[in-house]
LOVEXTOR-65446 format. One record per residue (C-alpha): residue in three letters; x, y, z. Coordinates in steps of 0.2 Angstrom, whole numbers, padded with zeros to 4 digits, always signed. Layout:
<atoms>
ALAXYZ/...
</atoms>
This chain:
<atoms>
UNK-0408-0287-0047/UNK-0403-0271-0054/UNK-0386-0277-0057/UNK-0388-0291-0067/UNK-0382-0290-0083/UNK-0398-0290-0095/UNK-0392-0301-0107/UNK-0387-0315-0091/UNK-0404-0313-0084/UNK-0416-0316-0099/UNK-0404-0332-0105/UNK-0409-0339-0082/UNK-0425-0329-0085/UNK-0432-0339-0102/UNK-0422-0355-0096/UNK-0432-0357-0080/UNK-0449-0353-0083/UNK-0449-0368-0092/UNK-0444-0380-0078/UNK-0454-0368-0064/UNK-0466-0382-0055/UNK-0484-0374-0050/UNK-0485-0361-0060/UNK-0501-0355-0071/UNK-0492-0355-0085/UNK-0473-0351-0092/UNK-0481-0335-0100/UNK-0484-0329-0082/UNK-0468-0332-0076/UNK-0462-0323-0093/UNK-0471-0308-0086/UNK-0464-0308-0069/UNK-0445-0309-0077/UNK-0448-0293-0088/UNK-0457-0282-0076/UNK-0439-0288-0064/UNK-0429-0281-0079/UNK-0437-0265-0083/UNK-0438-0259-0067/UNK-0419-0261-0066/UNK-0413-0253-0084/UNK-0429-0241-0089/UNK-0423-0231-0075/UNK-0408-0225-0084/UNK-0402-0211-0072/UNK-0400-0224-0058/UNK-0393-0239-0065/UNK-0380-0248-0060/UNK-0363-0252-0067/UNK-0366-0260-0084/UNK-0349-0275-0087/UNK-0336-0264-0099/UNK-0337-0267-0119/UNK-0320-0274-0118/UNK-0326-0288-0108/UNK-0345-0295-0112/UNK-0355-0307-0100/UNK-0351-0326-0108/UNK-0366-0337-0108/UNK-0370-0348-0096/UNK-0379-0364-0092/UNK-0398-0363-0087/UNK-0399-0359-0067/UNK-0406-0376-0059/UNK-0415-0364-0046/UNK-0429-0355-0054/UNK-0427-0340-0041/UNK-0411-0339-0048/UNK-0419-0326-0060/UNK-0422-0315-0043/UNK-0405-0316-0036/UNK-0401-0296-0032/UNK-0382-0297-0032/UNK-0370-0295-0046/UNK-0369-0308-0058/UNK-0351-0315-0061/UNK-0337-0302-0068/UNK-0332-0298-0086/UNK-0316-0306-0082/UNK-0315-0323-0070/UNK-0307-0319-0053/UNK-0295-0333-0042/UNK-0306-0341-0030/UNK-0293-0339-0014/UNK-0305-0346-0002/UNK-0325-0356-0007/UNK-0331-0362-0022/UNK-0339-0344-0025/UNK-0338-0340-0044/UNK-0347-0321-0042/UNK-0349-0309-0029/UNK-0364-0313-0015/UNK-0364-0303+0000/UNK-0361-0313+0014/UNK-0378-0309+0023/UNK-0393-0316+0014/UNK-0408-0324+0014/UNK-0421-0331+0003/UNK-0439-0337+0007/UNK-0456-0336+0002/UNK-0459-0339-0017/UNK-0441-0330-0023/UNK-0441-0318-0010/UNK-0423-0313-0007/UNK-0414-0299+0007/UNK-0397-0297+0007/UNK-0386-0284+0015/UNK-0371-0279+0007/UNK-0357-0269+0016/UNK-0340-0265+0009/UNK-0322-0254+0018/UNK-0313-0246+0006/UNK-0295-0234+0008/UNK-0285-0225-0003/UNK-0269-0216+0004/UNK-0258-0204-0011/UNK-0248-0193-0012/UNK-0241-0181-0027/UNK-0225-0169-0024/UNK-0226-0151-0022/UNK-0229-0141-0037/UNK-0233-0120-0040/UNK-0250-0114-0039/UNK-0247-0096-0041/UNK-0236-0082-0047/UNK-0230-0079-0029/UNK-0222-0097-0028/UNK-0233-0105-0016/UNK-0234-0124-0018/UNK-0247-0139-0016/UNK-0243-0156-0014/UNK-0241-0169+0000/UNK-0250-0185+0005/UNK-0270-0188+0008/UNK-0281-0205+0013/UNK-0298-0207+0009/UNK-0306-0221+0021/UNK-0325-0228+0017/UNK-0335-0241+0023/UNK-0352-0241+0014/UNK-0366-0252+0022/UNK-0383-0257+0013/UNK-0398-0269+0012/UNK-0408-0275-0006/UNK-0427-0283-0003/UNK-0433-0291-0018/UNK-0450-0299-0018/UNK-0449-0312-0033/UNK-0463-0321-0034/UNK-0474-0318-0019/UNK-0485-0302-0024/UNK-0486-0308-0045/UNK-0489-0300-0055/UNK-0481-0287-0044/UNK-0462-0287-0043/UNK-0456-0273-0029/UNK-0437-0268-0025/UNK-0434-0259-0011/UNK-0415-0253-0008/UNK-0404-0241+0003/UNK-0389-0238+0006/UNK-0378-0228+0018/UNK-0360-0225+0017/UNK-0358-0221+0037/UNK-0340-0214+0033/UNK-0333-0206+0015/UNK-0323-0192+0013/UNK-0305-0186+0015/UNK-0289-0181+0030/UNK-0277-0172+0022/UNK-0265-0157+0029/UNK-0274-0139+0027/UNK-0261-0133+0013/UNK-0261-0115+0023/UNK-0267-0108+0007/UNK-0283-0095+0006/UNK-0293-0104-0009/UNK-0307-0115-0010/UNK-0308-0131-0017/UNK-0290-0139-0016/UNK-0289-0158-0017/UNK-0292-0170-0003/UNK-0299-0153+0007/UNK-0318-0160+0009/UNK-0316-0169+0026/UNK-0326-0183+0033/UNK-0343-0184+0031/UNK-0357-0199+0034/UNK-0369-0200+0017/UNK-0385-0207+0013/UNK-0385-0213-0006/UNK-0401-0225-0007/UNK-0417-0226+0003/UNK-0432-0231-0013/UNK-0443-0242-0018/UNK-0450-0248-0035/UNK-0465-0254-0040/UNK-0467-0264-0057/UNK-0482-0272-0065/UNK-0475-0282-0081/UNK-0470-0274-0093/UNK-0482-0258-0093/UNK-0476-0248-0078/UNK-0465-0245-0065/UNK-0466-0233-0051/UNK-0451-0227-0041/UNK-0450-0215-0027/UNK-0437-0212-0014/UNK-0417-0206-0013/UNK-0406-0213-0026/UNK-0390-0212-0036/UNK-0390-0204-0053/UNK-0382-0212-0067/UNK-0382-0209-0086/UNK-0370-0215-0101/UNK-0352-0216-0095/UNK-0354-0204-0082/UNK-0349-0188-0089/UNK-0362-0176-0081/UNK-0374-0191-0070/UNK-0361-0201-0061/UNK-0368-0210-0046/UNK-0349-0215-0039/UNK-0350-0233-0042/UNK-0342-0236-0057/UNK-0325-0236-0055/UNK-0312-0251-0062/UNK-0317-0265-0066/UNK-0308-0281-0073/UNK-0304-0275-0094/UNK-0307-0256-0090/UNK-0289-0252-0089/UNK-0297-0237-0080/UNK-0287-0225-0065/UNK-0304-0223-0055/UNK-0307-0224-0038/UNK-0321-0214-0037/UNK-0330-0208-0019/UNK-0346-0200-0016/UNK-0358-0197-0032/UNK-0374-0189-0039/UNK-0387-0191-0027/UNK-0406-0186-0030/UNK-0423-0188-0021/UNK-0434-0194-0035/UNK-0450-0197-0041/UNK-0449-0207-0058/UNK-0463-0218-0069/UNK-0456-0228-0082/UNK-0461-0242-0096/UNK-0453-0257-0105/UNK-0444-0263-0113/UNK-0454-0266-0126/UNK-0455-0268-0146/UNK-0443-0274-0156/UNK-0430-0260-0154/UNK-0430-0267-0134/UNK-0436-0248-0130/UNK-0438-0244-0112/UNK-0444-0225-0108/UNK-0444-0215-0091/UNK-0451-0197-0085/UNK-0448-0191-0068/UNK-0442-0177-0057/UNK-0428-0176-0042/UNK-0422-0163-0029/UNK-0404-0165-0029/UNK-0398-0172-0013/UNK-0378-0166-0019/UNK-0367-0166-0036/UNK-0353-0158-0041/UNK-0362-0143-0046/UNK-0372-0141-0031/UNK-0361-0131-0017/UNK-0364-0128+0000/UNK-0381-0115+0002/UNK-0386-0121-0016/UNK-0402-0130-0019/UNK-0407-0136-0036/UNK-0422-0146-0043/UNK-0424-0153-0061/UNK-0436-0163-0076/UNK-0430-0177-0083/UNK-0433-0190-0097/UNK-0424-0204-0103/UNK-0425-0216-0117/UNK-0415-0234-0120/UNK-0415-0243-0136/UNK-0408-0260-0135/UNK-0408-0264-0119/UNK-0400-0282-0117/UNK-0392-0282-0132/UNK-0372-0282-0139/UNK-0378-0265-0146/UNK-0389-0250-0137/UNK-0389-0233-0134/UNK-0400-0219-0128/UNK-0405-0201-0124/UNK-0405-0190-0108/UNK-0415-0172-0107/UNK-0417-0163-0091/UNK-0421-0146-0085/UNK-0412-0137-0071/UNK-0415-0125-0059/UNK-0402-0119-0046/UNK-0400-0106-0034/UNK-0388-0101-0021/UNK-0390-0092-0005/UNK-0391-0075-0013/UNK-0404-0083-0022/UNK-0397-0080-0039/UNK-0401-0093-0052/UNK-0397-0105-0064/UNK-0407-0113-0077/UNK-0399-0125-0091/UNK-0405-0140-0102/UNK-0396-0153-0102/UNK-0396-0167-0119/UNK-0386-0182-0116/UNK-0385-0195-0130/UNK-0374-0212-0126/UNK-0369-0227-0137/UNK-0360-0242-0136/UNK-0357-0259-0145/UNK-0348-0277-0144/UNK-0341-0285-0160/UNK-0334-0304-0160/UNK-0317-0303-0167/UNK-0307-0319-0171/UNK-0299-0322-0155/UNK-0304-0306-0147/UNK-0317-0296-0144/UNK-0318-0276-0150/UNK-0329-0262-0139/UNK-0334-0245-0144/UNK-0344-0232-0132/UNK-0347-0213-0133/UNK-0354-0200-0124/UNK-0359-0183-0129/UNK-0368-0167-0118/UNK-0375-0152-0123/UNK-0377-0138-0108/UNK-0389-0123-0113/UNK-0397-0108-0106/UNK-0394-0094-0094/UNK-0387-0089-0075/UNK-0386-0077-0066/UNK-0368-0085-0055/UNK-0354-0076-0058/UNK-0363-0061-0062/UNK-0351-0043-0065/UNK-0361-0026-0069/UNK-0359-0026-0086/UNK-0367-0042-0088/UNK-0380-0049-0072/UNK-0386-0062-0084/UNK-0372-0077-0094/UNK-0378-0088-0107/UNK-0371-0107-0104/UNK-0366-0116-0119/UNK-0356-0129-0117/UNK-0349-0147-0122/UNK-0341-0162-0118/UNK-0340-0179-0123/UNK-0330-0197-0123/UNK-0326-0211-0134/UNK-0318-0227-0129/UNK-0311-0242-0139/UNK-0305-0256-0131/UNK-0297-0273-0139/UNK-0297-0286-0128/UNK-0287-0303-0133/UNK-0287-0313-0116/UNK-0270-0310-0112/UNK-0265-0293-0118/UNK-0279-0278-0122/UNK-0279-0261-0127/UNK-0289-0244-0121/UNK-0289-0228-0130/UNK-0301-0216-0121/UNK-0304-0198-0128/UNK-0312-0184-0119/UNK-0318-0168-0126/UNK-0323-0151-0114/UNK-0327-0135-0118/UNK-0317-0120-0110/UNK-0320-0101-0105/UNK-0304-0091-0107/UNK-0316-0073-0101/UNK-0327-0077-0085/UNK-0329-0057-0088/UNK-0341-0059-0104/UNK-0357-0061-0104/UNK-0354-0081-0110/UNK-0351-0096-0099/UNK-0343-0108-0111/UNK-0333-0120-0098/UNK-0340-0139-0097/UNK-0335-0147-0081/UNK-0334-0167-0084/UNK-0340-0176-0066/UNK-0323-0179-0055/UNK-0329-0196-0053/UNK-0324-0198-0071/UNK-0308-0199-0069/UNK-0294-0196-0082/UNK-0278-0200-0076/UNK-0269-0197-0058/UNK-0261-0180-0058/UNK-0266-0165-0073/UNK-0282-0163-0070/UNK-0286-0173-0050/UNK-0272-0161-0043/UNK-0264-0149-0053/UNK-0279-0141-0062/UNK-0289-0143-0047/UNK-0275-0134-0036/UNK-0271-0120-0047/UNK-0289-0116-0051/UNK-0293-0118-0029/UNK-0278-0105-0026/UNK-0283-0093-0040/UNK-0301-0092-0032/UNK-0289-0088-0016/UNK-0282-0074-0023/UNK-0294-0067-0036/UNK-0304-0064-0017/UNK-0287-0057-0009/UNK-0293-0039-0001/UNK-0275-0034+0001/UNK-0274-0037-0018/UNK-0291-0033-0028/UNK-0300-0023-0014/UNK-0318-0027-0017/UNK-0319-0047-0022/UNK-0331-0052-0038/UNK-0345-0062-0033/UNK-0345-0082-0034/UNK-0328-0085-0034/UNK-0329-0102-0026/UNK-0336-0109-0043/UNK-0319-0106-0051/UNK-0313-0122-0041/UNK-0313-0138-0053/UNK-0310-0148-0039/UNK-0305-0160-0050/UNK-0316-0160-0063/UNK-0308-0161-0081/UNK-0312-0145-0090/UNK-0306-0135-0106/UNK-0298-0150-0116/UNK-0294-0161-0129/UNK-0285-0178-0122/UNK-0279-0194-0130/UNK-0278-0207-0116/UNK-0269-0225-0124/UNK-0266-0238-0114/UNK-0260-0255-0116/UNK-0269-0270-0105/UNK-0259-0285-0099/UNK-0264-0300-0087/UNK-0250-0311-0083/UNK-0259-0319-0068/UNK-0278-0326-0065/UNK-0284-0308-0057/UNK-0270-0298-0060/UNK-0272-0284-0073/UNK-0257-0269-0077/UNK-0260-0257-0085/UNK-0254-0238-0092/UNK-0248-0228-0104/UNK-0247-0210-0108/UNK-0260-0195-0108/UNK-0258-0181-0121/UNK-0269-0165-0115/UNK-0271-0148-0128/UNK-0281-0133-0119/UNK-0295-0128-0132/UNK-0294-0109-0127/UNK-0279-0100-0115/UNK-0278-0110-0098/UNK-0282-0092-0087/UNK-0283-0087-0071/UNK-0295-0074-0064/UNK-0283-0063-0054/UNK-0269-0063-0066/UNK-0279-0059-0082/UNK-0289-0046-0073/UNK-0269-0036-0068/UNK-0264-0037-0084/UNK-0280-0026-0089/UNK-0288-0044-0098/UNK-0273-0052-0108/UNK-0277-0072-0104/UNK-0262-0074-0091/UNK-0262-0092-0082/UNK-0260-0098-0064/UNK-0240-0094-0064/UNK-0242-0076-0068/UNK-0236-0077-0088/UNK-0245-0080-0106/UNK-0253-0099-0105/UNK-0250-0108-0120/UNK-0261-0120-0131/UNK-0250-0139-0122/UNK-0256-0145-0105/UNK-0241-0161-0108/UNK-0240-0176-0106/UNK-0243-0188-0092/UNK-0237-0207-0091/UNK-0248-0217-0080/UNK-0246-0234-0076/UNK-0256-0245-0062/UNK-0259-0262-0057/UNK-0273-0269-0049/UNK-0278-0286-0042/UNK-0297-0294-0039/UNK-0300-0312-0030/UNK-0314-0321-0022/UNK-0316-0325-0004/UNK-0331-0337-0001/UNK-0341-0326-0010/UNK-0334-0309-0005/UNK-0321-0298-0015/UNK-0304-0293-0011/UNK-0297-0279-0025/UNK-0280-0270-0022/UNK-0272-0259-0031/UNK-0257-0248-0033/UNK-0254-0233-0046/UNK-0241-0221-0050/UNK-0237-0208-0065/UNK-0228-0193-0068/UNK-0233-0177-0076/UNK-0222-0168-0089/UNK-0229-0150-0090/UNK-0228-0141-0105/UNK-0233-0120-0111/UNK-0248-0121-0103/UNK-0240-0120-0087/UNK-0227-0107-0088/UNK-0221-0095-0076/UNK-0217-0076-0075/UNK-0198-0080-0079/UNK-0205-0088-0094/UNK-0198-0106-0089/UNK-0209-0121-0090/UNK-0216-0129-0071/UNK-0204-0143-0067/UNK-0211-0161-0069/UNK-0226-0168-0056/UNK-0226-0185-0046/UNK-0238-0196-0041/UNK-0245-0211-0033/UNK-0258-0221-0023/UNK-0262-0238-0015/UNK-0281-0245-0014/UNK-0288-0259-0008/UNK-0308-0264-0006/UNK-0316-0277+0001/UNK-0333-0279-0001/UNK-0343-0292+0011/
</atoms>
């Protein structure tokens, strides 16, 4: 249920109640179909992928099955996909069940595998190169128990979901460092086991392990939304945000569609929290619009971390989102925006001079997308705050989640190399004695970081579920790309990763991918290929002042979820 569209299940919703044989009365039914919905959007953190602006949900005719309005799988895509096999038009996992009065269990399963490579590039001023080929295999396995009707006024969802193998195989690059791409290994991963509660629209309880989601997945990114049919997006993403939670929520309601949750989780993992870490955190959300071609809302938590040293961390977090649909003659125009403010204080990274940091940093996105049938355009921009001294007593560098990925090869494998082999050395004993504490948070590990990027793409479908796709990424640094090591020799001039001055130009990366999605008697078939080549620019320049040579790229992808 969660992953209906809202605007598809009030049109079933509103159609059926009318038609429902038995019932008290359609205003009851009406109840049951708004307490169904809020439960799924007012709990913002969690929710599932919402269809792109580019591609909004069409209208459809009335459902002749008034349990319809129950159904918990996805609801069909924003772009129509060949049936190769069945009269399927939407995605239904291929075990289900439906009895009792809308009662519905299905169990959902997908295997999913990535193999890329990129060619070997420098990471430090001693020439030692990264590159080489990686595979990332995952078969993710579930089961979704909706109640319907059966318990009225009562609506219960009860979810979980396992992914029994994620992860990566890679060659160890024989580098001391922490954090290099592709180096996390296989591991087995529980993402859901909760259940929630609803009683119309007044509350809704939820408790139990979940994914956390928020906006477009800048700082909660729960590793589900990755391309979709009009995204023209270079995502593939594995793992996500994953918190046990308590959360009690309410709507939506008043004219502004308004749906409000409070609640608190014990992070499970993110890409903050590192191995020994433990973090828990407050949070509150609020969604205006919800169901509508325009909505938006508000995220606030409070953090606290520690490590194993028991050193801490505690931030605020503000997180405001946006997005709209606008009919255009002939096409249709999207916009969306994200925007997060980190603040506060920790005691990570600590030196003598300063045991205590301030954190204040920012990030954000915007998106425009023109989509014409045939042809489209995308134009993502993303916005993150750098830190050019990790020796003052400010912590300035906004980390965007890795599951938000832009592009294939600046920031997923050079960045993340560079800033993995720089922890390496900055903790060298042979080469700076006594090592600074916390050195394995220098690692992006993918993450995008210290930027301003301009991402345009150009969309095209020539086939029924064939979409390609690229164009080029321009990235500025907003302060000197710096390494730890090499800044700290040369007595705290900002010196990069290859040993000389970094100057203000990341490059310029031409991206370009295609990717196919089709429908087999219900289940989904997507396969995907991608490629792109990185032209460095001063950022990236090494002691004998020439620039790093060019970086290439590629990968093949294929899910298939039954």
């Amino acid at each position: 249920m969660d992953r209906l569209s809202t605007s598809r299940y009030w049109h079933r919703c509103s159609a059926a109640s009318s038609r429902r044989a038995g019932l008290r009365s359609r205003g009851a039914f009406t109840l049951l179909c708004s307490a169904t919905l809020a439960a799924s959007v007012a709990a913002a953190t969690s929710a599932r992928a919402e269809e792109p602006p580019s591609r909004p949900a069409v209208g459809h005719e009335p459902a002749a099955d008034p349990c319809a309005v129950f159904d918990a799988s996805e609801g069909p895509r924003p772009a129509s996909s060949p049936r190769l096999t069945g009269d399927a038009t939407a995605y239904e996992p291929l075990v289900h069940a439906a009895f009792g009065r809308c009662m519905k269990l299905e169990l959902p399963a997908s295997i999913a595998g990535r193999v890329e490579s990129v060619s070997h590039f420098p990471v430090d001023r001693y020439g030692n190169t990264f590159g080489g080929p990686s595979a990332s295999p995952q078969l993710r396995l579930g089961a979704r128990f909706i109640s319907g009707m059966q318990w009225a006024p009562i609506v219960v969802l009860a979810e979980t979901e396992f992914d029994l193998l994620t992860g990566y195989v890679a060659k160890d690059p024989g580098l001391a460092g922490d954090g290099f791409p592709a180096s996390q290994g296989l591991t087995i991963q529980l993402r859901k086991l909760h259940a929630r509660a609803s009683l119309g629209r007044l509350v809704h309880l939820d408790l139990g392990a979940q994914t956390n989601h928020f906006g477009m997945g800048l700082v909660s990114n729960d590793g589900a939304h990755g391309w979709e049919p009009g995204s023209a997006s270079f995502s593939d993403p594995r793992g996500g945000d994953r918190v046990l939670r308590a959360q009690l929520s309410t709507g939506p309601g008043t004219p502004l569609s308004l749906a409000v949750a409070l609640g608190a989780d014990k992070v499970i993992g993110d890409d903050a929290l590192l191995p020994g870490d433990s973090a828990r955190q407050l949070f509150g959300a609020v969604l205006a619009g919800v169901g509508k071609p325009t909505s938006g809302g508000a995220y606030v938590a409070r953090r606290h971390q520690e490590n194993a040293r028991g050193r801490t961390t505690d931030v605020t977090i503000l997180d405001l989102t946006g997005k709209t649909t606008l009919p255009l003659t002939g096409a249709v125009l999207g916009l969306e925006t994200e925007w997060a403010l980190i603040t506060g204080t920790t005691q990570l990274g600590a030196t003598v001079d300063h045991p205590e940091h301030d954190v204040l940093q920012l990030g954000g996105a915007a998106r425009v997308s023109l989509d014409a049938g045939a042809v489209g355009t995308v134009i993502d921009f993303l916005y993150a705050s750098g830190d050019q001294n990790p020796y003052d007593d400010d912590q300035n560098a906004f980390l965007v989640d890795p599951n938000y990925e832009f592009g294939l090869l600046l920031f997923r494998q050079v960045i993340a190399a560079q800033s993995a082999r720089g922890a390496g050395t900055a903790a060298d004993p042979q080469l700076v004695g006594v090592a600074p504490e916390d050195l394995e948070r220098l690692a992006t590990r993918g993450s995008v970081t210290n930027t301003v990027a301009l991402f345009p793409k150009l969309l095209v479908r020539p086939l029924a579920g064939l979409e390609a796709y690229g164009g080029p990424l321009f990235a500025l640094a907003n302060v000197p790309y710096t390494d730890v090591f090499n800044t700290e020799i040369t007595g705290g001039s900002p010196r990069g990763p290859l040993g000389a001055p970094a100057g203000p130009t990341f490059g310029v990366e031409f991206d370009g991918g295609v990717r196919y999605r089709a429908l087999l008697s219900g289940s989904e078939l997507t396969l995907g290929l991608e490629g792109g080549v990185l032209s460095p620019s001063s950022a990236f320049r090494e002691l004998d002042g020439a620039t790093m040579g060019s970086v290439y790229g590629g990968r093949a992808m294929a899910r298939y979820r039954l």
